[in-house]
C-alpha positions in Angstrom: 3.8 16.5 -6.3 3.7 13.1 -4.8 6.6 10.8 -5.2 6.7 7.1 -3.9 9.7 5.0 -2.8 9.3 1.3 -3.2 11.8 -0.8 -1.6 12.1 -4.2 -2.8 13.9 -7.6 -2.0 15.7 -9.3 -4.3 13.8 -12.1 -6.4 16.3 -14.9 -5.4 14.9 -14.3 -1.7 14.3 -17.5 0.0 10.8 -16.9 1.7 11.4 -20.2 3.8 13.8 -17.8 5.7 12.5 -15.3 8.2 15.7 -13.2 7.1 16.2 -10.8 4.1 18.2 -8.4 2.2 16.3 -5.1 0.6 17.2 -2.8 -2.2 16.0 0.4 -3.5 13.9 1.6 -6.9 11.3 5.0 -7.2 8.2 5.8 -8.5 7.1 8.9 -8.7 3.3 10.5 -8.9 2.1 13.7 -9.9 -1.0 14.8 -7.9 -3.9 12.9 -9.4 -2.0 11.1 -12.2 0.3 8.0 -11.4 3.4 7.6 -13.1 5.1 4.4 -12.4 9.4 4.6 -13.3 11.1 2.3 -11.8 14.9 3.9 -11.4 16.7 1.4 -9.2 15.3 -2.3 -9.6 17.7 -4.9 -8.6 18.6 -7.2 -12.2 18.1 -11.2 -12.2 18.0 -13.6 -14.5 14.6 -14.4 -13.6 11.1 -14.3 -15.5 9.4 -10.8 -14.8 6.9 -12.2 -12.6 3.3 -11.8 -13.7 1.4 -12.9 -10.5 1.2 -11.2 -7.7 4.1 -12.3 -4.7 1.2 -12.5 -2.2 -2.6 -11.6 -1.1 -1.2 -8.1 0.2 0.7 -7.4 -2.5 -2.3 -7.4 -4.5 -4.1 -5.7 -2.4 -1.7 -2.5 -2.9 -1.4 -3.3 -6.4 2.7 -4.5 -6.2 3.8 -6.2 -8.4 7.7 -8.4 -7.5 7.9 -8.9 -3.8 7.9 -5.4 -2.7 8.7 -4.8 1.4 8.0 -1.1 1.6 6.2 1.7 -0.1 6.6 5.8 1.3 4.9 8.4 -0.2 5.8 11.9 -0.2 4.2 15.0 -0.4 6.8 17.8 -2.2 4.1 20.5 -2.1 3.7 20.7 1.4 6.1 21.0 4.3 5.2 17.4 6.6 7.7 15.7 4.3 6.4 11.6 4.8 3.1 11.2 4.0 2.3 7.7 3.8 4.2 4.6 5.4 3.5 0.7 4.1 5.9 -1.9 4.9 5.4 -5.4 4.3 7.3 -8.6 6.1 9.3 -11.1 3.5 6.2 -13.2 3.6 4.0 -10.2 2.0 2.1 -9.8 5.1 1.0 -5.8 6.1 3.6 -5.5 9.0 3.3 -1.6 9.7 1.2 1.3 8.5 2.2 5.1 9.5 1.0 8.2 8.1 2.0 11.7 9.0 -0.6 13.8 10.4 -1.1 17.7 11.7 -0.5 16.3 15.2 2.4 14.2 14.2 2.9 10.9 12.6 0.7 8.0 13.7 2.5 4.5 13.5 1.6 1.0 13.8 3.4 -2.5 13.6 1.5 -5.8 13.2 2.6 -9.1 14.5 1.8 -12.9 13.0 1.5 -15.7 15.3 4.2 -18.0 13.1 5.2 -17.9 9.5 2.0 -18.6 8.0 -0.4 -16.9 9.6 -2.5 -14.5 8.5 -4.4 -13.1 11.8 -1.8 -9.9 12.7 -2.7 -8.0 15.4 -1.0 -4.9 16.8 2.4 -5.3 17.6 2.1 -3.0 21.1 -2.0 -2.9 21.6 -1.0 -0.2 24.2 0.8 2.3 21.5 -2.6 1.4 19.5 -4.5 2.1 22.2 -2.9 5.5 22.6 -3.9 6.7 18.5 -7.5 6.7 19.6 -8.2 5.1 16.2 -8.8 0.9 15.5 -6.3 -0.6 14.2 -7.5 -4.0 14.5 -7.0 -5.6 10.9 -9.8 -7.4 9.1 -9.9 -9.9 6.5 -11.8 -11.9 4.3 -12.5 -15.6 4.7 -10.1 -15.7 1.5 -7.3 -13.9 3.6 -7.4 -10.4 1.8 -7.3 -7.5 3.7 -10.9 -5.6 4.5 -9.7 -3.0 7.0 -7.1 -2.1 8.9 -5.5 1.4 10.5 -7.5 4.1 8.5 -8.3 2.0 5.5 -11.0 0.0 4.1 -10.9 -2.3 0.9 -13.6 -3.9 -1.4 -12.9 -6.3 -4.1 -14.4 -7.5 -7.5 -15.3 -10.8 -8.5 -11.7 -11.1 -10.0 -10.2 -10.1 -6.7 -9.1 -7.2 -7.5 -9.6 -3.9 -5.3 -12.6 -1.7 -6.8 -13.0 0.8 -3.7 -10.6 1.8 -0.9 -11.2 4.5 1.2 -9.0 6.2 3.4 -9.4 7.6 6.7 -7.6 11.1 8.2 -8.0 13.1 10.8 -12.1 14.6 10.4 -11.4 14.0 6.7 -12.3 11.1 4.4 -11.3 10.1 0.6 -13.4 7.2 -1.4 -12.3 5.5 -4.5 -13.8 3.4 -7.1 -11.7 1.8 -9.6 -13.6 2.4 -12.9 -11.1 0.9 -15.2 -8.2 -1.8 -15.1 -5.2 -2.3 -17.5 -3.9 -5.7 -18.5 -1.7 -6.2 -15.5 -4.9 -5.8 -13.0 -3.7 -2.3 -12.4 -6.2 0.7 -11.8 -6.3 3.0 -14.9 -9.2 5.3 -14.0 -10.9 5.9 -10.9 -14.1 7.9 -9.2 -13.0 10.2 -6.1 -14.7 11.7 -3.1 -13.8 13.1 -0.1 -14.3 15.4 3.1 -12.0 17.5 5.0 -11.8 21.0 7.0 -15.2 21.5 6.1 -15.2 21.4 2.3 -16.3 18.1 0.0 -14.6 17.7 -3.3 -15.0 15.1 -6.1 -13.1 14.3 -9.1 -11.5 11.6 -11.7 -8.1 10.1 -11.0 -6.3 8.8 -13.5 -3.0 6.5 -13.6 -0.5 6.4 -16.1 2.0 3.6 -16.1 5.2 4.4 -18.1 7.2 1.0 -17.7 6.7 -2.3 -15.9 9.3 -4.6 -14.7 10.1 -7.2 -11.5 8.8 -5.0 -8.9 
């Protein structure tokens, strides 16, 4: 089973500030089937927001301004599978994603407040993961690649294939179907790893929506 732990900021955060407070919700998914429960979302007299917070939170489908997403693995022992954090401006700040030899860990850095161009916060830790971590984006500022990921979008701008790199292994999706909030509902995967190719449907189930 595959649980994921969003951690949000509140939705009276100032983004003109460089400074923020975070609290806590859950999601949790099951293997190939998403189920989206949020358990601990902070509660504001605010709108629930239907627009996306920023261009990287739809690229990760996150809806609220969302600063960090973990994903677990329960059925196997390497605990963390999956780091994403995000800075109070949206932006991809740091990737890391647990491997056989250990975790692998990256931090990006923005020029000022605005900027999209982020670039490895230590090029010589991202030197040392043998992999390119240099982040790519589109001439409308969406992400395209960055540390084991790739992204391609649809003429509504929203992500129809992402594919994700491991260690000699290799997983492609392509979003066949998308519910009324722009999130996937059914998708085409392959893959390669250890030797052995697989293919299947994933499907995502979405309980509840709120803020976040």
């Amino acid at each position: 089973m595959k649980k994921l732990f969003i951690t949000s900021l509140s939705a009276m955060l100032v983004l003109a500030s460089c400074n923020g407070n975070s609290t806590k919700g859950q999601v949790e998914d099951n293997d190939s089937t998403n189920v989206a429960e949020q358990t601990d979302s902070t509660v504001t007299d605010e709108p629930e927001q239907s627009e996306f917070s920023s261009i990287d939170h739809q690229t990760f489908n996150l809806h609220g301004v969302v600063v960090q997403v973990d994903t677990y693995l329960n059925d196997t022992k390497y605990g963390t599978q999956e780091e994403i954090g995000l800075d109070e401006f949206g932006r991809l700040s740091m990737y890391k994603i647990e491997t056989f030899d250990g975790p692998d860990h990256i931090e990006y850095s923005y020029p000022d407040c605005e900027s999209l161009k982020g670039a490895p916060a230590d090029p010589k830790v991202a030197e040392e993961m043998g992999i390119d971590c240099k982040m790519v984006r589109d001439k409308q500022g969406r992400l395209l690649k960055f540390t084991q990921n790739e992204f391609e979008y649809d003429k509504q701008g929203r992500v129809c294939k992402f594919t994700e790199y491991g260690w000699e292994s290799c997983a492609e999706y392509v979003v066949k179907e998308f519910n009324e909030h722009n999130d996937p509902v059914r998708a085409t995967m392959t893959g390669y790893g250890e030797g052995e190719e697989w293919s299947g449907v994933v499907t995502y189930v979405y309980d509840e929506y709120d803020d976040h």
